[in-house]
C-alpha positions as CSV (number, residue, x, y, z in Angstrom):
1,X,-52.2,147.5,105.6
2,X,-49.3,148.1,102.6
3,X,-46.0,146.2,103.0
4,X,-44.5,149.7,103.3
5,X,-45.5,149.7,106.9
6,X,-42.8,147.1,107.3
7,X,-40.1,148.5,104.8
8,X,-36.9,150.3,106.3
9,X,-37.8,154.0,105.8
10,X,-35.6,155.7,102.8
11,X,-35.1,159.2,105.2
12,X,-35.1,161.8,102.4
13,X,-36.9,160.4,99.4
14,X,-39.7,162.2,99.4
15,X,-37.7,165.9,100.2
16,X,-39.6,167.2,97.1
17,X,-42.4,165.1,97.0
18,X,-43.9,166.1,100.5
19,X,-42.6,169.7,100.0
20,X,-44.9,170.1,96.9
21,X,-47.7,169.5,98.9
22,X,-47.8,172.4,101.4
23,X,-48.3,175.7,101.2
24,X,-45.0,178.0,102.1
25,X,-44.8,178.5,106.0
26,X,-44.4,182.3,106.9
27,X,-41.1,182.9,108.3
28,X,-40.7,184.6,111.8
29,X,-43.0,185.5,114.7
30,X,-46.4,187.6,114.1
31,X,-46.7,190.8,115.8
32,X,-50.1,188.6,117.1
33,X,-48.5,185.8,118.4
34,X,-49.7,182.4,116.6
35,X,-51.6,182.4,114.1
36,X,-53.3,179.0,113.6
37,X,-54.4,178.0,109.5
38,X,-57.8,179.1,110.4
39,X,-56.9,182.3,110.8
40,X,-54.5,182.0,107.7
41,X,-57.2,180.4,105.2
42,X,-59.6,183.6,105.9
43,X,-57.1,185.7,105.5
44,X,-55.4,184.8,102.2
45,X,-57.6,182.3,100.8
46,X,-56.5,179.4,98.2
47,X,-57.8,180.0,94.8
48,X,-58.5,176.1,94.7
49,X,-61.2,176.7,97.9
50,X,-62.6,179.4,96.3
51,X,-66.5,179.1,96.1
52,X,-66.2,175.9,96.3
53,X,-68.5,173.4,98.6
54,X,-66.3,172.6,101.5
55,X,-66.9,169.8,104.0
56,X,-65.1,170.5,107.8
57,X,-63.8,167.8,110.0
58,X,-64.0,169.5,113.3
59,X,-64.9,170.0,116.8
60,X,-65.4,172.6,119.7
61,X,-61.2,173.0,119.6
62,X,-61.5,174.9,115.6
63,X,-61.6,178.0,116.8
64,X,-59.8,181.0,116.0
65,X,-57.2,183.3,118.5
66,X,-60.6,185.6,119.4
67,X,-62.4,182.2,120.7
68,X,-64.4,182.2,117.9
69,X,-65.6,179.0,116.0
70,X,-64.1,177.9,112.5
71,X,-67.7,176.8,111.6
72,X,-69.3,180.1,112.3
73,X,-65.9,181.9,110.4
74,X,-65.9,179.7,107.7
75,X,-69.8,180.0,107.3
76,X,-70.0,183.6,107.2
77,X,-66.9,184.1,104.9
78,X,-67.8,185.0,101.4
79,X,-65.1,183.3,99.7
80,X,-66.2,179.9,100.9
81,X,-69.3,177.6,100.6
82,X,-69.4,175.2,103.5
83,X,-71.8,172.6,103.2
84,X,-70.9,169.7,105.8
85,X,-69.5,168.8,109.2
86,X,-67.7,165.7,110.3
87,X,-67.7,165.2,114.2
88,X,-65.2,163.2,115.8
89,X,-64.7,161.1,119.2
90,X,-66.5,163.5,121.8
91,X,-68.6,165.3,119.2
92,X,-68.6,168.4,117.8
93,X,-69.0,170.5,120.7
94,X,-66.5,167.9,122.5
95,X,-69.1,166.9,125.5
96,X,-69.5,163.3,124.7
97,X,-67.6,160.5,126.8
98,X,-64.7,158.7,126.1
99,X,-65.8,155.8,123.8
100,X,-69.4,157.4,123.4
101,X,-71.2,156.6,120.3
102,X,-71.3,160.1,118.5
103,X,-75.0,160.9,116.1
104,X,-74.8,162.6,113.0
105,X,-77.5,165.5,113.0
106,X,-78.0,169.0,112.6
107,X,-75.5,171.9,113.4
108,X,-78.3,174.3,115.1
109,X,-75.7,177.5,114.4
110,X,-76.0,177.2,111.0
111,X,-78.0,174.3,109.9
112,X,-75.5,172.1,108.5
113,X,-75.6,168.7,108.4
114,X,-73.3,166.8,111.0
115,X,-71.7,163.3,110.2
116,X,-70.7,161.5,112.8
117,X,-67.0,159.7,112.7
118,X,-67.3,157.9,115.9
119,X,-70.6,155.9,115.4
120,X,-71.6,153.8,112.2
121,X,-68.6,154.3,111.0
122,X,-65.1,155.9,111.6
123,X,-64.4,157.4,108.0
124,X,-66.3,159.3,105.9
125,X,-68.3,157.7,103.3
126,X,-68.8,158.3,99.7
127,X,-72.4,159.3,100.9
128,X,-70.9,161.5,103.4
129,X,-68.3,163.1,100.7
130,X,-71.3,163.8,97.8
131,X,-71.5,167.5,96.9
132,X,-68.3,168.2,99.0
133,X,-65.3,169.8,96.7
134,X,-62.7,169.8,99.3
135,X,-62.5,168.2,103.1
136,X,-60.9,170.6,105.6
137,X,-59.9,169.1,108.8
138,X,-59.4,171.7,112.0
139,X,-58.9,170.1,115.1
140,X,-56.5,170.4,118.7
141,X,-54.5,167.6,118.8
142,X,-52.5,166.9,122.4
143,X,-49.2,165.1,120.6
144,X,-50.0,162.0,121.1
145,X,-50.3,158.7,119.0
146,X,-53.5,157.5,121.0
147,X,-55.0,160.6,120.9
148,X,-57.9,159.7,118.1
149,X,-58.2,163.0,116.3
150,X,-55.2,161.9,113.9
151,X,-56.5,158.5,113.6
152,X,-59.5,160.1,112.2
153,X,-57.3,162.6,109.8
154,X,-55.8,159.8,108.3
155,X,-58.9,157.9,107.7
156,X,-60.3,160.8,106.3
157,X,-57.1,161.4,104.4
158,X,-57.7,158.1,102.8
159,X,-61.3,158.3,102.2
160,X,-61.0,161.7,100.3
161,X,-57.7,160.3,97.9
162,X,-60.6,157.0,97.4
163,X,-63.0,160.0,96.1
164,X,-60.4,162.2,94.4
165,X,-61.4,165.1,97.2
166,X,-58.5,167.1,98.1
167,X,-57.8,167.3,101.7
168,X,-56.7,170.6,103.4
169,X,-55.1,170.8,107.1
170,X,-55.4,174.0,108.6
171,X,-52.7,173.3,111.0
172,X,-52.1,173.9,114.7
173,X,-49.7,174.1,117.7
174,X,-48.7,170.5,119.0
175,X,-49.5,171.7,122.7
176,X,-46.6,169.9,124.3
177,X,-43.9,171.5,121.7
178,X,-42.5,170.0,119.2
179,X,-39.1,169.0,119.8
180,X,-39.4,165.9,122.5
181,X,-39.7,162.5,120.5
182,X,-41.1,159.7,123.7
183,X,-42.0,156.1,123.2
184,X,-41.3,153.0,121.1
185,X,-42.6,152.8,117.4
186,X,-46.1,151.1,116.8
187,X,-45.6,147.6,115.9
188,X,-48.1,147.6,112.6
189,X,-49.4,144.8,113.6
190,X,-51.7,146.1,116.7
191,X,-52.2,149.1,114.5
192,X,-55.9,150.3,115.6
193,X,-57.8,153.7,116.3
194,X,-56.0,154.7,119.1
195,X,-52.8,154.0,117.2
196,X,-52.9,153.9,113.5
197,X,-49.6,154.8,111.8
198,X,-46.3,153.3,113.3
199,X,-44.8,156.6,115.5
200,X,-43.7,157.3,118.7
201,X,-46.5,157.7,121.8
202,X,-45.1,161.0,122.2
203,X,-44.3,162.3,117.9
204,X,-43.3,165.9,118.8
205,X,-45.1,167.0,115.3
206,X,-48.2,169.2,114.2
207,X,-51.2,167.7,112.5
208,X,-49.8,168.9,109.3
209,X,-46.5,167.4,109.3
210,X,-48.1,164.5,110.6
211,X,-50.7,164.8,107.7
212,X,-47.3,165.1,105.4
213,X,-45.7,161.7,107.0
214,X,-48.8,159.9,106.4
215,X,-49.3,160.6,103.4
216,X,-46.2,160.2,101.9
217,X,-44.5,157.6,104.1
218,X,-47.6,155.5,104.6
219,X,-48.7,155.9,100.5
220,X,-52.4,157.4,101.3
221,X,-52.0,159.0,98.0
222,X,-54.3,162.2,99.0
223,X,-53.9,165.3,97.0
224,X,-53.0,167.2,100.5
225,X,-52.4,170.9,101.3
226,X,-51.3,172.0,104.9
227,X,-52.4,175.8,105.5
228,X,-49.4,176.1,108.0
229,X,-48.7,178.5,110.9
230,X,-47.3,182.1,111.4
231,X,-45.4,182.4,114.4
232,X,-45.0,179.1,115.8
233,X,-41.8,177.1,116.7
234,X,-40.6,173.8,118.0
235,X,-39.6,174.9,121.1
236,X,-43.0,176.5,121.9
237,X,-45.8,175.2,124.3
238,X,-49.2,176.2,124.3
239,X,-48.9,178.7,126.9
240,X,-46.6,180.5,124.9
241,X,-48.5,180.7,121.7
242,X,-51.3,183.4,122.7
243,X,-53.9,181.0,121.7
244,X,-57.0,180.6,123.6
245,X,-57.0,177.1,125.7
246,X,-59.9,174.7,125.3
247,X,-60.0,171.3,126.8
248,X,-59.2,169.0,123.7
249,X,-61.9,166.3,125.3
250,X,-63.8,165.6,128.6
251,X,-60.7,164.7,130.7
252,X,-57.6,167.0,129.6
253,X,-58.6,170.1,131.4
254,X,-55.2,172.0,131.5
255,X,-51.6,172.4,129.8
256,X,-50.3,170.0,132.7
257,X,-52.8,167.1,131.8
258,X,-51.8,167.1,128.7
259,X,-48.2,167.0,129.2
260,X,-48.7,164.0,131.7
261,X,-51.2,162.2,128.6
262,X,-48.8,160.6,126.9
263,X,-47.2,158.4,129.8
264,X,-50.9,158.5,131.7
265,X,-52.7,156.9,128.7
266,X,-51.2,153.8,129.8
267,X,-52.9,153.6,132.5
268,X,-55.6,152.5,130.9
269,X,-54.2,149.5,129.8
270,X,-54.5,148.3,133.6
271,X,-56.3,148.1,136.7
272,X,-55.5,151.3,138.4
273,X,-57.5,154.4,137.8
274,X,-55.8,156.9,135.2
275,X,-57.7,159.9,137.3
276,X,-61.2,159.5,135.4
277,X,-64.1,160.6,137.7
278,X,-61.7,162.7,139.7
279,X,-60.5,166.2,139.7
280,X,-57.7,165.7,138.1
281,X,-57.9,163.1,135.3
282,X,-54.7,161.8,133.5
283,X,-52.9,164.1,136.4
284,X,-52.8,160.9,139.2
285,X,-53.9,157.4,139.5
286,X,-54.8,155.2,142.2
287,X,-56.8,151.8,143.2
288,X,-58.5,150.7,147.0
289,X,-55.1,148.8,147.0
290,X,-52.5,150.5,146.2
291,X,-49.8,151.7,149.5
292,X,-49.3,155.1,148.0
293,X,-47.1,156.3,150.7
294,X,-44.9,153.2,149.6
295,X,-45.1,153.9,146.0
296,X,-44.0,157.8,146.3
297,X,-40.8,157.0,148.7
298,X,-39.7,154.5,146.1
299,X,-40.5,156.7,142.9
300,X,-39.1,160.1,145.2
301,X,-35.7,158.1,145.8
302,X,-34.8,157.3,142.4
303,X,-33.9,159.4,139.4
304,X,-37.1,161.1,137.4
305,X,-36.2,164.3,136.4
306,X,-39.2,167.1,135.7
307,X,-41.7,165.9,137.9
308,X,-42.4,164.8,141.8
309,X,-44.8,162.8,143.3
310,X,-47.6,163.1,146.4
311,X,-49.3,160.7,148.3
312,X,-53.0,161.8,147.4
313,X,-56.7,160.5,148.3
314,X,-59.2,160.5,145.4
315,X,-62.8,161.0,145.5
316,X,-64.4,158.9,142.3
317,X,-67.0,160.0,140.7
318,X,-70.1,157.8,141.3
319,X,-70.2,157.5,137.3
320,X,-66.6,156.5,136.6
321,X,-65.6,153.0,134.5
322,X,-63.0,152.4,137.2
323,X,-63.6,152.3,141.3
324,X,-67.2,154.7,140.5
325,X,-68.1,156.5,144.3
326,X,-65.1,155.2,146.3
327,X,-62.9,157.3,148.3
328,X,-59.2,155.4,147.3
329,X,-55.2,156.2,147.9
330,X,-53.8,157.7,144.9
331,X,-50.5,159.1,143.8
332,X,-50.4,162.7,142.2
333,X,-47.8,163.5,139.0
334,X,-47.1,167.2,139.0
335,X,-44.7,168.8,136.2
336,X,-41.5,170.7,137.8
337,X,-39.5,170.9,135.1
338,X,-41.3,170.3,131.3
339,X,-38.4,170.1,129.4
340,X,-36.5,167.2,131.2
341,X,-39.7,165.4,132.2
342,X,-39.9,162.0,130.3
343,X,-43.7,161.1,130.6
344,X,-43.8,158.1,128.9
345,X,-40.7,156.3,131.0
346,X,-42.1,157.9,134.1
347,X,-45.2,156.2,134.1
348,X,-44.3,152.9,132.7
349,X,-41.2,152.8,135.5
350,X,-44.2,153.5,138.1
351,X,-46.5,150.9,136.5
352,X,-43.5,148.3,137.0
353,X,-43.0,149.6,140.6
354,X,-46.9,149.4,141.2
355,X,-47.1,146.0,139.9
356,X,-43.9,144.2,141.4
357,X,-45.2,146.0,145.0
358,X,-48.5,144.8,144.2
359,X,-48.7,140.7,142.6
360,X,-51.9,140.0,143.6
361,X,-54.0,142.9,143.0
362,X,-52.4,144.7,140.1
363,X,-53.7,143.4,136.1
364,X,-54.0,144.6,132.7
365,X,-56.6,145.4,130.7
366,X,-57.8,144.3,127.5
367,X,-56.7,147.6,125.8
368,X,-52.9,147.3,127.0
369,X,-51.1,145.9,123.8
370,X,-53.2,148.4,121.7
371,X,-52.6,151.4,123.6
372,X,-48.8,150.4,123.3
373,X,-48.5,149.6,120.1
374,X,-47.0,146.0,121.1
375,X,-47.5,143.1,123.4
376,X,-43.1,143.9,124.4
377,X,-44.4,146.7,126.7
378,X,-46.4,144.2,128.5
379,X,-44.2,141.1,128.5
380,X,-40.9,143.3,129.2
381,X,-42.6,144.6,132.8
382,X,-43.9,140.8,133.5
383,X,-39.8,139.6,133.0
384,X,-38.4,142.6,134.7
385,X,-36.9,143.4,131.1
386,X,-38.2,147.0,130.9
387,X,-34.6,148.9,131.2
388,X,-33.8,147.1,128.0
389,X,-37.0,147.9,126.2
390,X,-36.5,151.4,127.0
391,X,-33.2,151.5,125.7
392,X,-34.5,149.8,122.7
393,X,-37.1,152.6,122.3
394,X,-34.2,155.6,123.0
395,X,-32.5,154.2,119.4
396,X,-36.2,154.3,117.7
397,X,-36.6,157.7,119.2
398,X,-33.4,159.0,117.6
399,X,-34.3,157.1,114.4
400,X,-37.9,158.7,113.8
401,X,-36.2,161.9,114.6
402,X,-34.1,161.9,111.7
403,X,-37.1,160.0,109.9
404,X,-39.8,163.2,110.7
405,X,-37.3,165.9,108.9
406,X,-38.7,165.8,105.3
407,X,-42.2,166.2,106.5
408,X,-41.2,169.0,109.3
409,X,-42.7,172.5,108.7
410,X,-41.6,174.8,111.7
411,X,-38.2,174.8,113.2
C-alpha cells in the first residue's frame, strides 16, 4: 500500500488535476428526472469510445431509467463494440449469496464472455483485459465503504492504469444522498475488500467522485473519465431521482435497508443476527438471547433522533449463516426522520447497550476489525470508551468533508 495512505491529505492539490479528468456535469435538473451516464454515454457518445472494443464491469443494477440493461443498450448501439463483461460479488444478474464464489461464463443475451471478479481472482487480469480498448464500470452502489462494488472499481481502476486501458465510470445516484458524511476513517492498515481506501462507513459520494478521490488521492494513476449525471443533487435520495429501484444485492430490498446498511453492516462483526434469512435483512437484528423488550425501553428512553425501535420476533430462514430455522426475539430499526438519523452511531450505541446487557452471551466475530476499519471500534465498546471514539470520528467526519471537495461533481 503507498506511504500516501498515511500522509496528511494536501485538501486542494489536485483542484485541476482531478478536474481534467471528468467530463463537464450538465447543469440543472432534466425535464426527465435523473439521468444516470448510461443514459448520457448513448446519447452523446465520447469520440475516444467510438468503435472501439469495450469491456463492462457490471451487474443486474446497469440499467437504464426504462429498466432496460446497459449490456443489451450498449450491445445494440452502433457507436460501440462491446466485447466483455466483468461480474462482481452476487454476479451479474445479482442472485448469488453473500460471499458466493462467482463463475466466469457466457452472457446468454448476447454471447459475451463473463469474467468473474469474485472467484479466482478479485481484479481483472491482463488475460481478462486482451482485445478490450477501454473498461466501463456501471454499477448501484448503496454509499457505503463495505459495500464491495467500489472495492472492485478500484481494483479495476488499478488493473486498467497496469495495462494502459482507460477507465470510464458512468456514474450514478449515491441512494442515501450525498450530503451525510457517518463513521471514522479506515485505518490503512485493516484495509481489505470490504474496505479498501481510508473513508468514512457512510462517504456521502457517487462512484465517480469516489473513482476521482481514488485515483488522485490514493495515486492509482488510471487515465479516468466519469460520464456524470443530468439532474442529480446532493440533497437527493433515490426516491426522488425517477430512477427505477433494483435491489443492489440479495439482502437490500428497499430504500429503508439501505439507509439502515451502513450502521447494520456492523452487525456482522458479532453474534447477533443483522436480519439475514428474515424478511427484513439489515432492517432488525436479534439472537435466542437477547431481552428485546429490555433493549428497546433502554434505546426508546435516550436520544436517537430519525428512527424508533420495536420489540419484534424473527422467523430465520432454515438456510441462514446465523440462528438458521429458529423462531428468536429481535429488535426492528425503522427510519422516521432520514435526514437526522445517524445510522452508524445508532447501531454501534445499540451494539454497546446489547453487549453490556448481555456479558455472557454477546461476542464478535472474526470480520469485526475489518468491517470497521480498526480494532478502536472494538476495544472502545469493551472499555466503555465509545462516546470518546465517536467524538473522535465527528472531527474526521468534518475533515474528509472538506477533504472530498476537489473530487465532488454535483452540488
Amino acid at each position: 500500500m503507498p506511504a500516501s495512505l498515511r500522509a496528511p491529505t494536501l485538501l486542494f492539490l489536485f483542484t485541476l488535476i482531478a478536474g481534467a479528468c471528468v467530463a463537464a456535469p450538465p447543469l440543472g435538473d432534466t425535464d426527465e428526472g435523473v439521468l444516470t451516464g448510461i443514459e448520457q454515454i448513448l446519447r452523446d457518445p465520447p469520440p475516444s469510445l467510438v468503435g472501439r472494443r469495450l469491456g463492462l464491469i457490471t451487474n443486474h443494477t446497469g440499467i437504464d431509467r426504462r429498466g432496460v440493461s446497459s449490456i443489451d443498450r450498449l450491445a445494440r448501439a452502433r457507436s460501440f463494440n462491446l466485447v466483455a463483461l466483468f461480474a462482481p460479488e452476487h454476479g451479474l444478474r445479482g442472485v448469488a449469496g453473500p460471499g458466493d464464489r462467482v463463475e466466469s461464463g457466457e452472457d446468454p443475451r448476447t454471447g459475451l464472455p463473463v469474467h468473474s471478479l469474485y472467484g479466482d481472482t478479485r481484479s481483472p487480469t491482463p488475460e481478462m483485459l486482451r482485445g478490450v480498448d477501454a473498461l466501463l464500470f456501471d454499477m448501484q452502489d448503496v454509499g457505503a465503504r463495505q459495500y464491495t462494488y467500489i472495492s472492485t472499481m478500484a481494483l479495476a481502476m488499478q488493473a486498467a492504469a497496469r495495462q494502459g486501458i482507460p477507465f470510464f465510470v458512468l456514474d450514478r445516484p449515491n441512494p442515501v444522498g450525498g450530503v451525510i458524511v457517518e463513521g471514522g476513517i479506515l485505518d490503512p492498515d485493516f484495509s481489505s475488500f470490504v474496505g479498501i481506501y481510508p473513508i468514512p462507513s457512510r462517504h456521502g459520494m457517487t462512484v465517480g467522485e469516489l473513482a476521482r478521490f481514488f485515483n488522485e488521492r490514493f495515486e492509482i494513476g488510471a487515465n479516468l473519465t466519469v460520464i456524470p449525471m443530468a439532474g442529480w443533487r446532493r440533497v437527493m435520495w433515490f426516491d426522488e431521482t425517477g430512477l427505477p429501484w433494483v435491489n443492489p444485492s440479495p439482502n437490500i430490498r428497499s430504500l429503508e435497508a439501505a439507509a439502515h446498511y451502513p450502521g447494520t453492516v456492523y452487525l456482522e462483526g458479532t453474534n447477533l443476527s443483522e436480519g439475514r434469512g428474515t424478511e427484513r435483512p439489515f432492517e432488525q437484528t436479534g439472537a435466542p438471547w437477547l431481552r428485546a423488550d429490555e433493549v428497546v425501553a433502554a434505546l426508546s428512553a435516550g436520544h436517537f433522533p430519525g428512527v424508533s425501535f420495536a420489540a419484534v420476533t424473527l422467523q430465520v430462514a432454515p438456510d441462514a449463516a446465523k440462528y438458521p430455522g429458529e423462531t428468536i426475539p429481535g429488535i426492528r430499526l425503522q427510519v422516521t426522520d432520514r435526514e437526522t438519523y445517524r445510522p452508524v452511531e445508532t447501531m454501534l450505541r445499540m451494539i454497546a447497550e446489547i453487549r453490556r446487557r448481555h456479558p455472557e452471551e454477546f461476542r464478535w466475530s472474526g470480520t469485526m476489525d475489518r468491517l470497521a476499519g480498526t480494532d478502536r471500534l472494538r476495544r472502545a465498546i469493551e472499555a466503555g470508551t465509545l462516546d470518546a471514539l465517536l467524538r473522535e470520528w465527528e472531527a474526521e467526519g468534518a475533515h474528509f468533508r472538506m477533504e472530498r471537495e476537489p473530487y465532488l461533481l454535483y452540488r
